[in-house]
C-alpha positions, 0 to 999 in steps of 0.5 A: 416683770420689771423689764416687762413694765418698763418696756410698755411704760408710757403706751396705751393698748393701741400703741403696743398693737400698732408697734407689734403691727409693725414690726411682727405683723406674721405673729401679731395676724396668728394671734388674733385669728387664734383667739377668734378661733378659741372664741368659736370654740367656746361658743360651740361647746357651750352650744353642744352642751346646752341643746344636750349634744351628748345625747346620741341615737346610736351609742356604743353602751345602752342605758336603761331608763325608767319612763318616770326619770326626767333624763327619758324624755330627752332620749331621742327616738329613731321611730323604730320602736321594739 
């Protein structure tokens, strides 16, 4: 870790990003774009979970709900009714 101090001794933020720039542009682009695409996957997940994503019409295991659990009103209905 010392060496690592040692090395940005003196630099500011912008310094060390326009020093990498330079030098390692290649890693430096790869970098960015992959935190911009964890962002957006962030972003996303908490999307799906929030506007309740997980609630499929067609599923693989049924679940039974009673009409007086708050989980019934989210199940989505196809008009399809039995």
């Amino acid at each position: 870790m010392a060496r690592l101090v040692g090395l940005f001794k003196g630099k500011t933020v912008i310094g060390v990003f326009k020093q990498g720039w330079n030098e390692i542009p290649e890693i430096i682009a790869t970098t960015a774009l992959a935190v911009f695409g964890l962002g957006l996957g962030v972003v996303g997940l908490y999307n799906y979970y929030s506007k309740d994503g997980d609630n499929r019409r067609y599923k693989v295991d049924y679940i039974v709900y009673r009409p007086d659990d708050p989980r019934a009103a989210k199940v989505k209905n196809d008009g399809k009714g039995l």
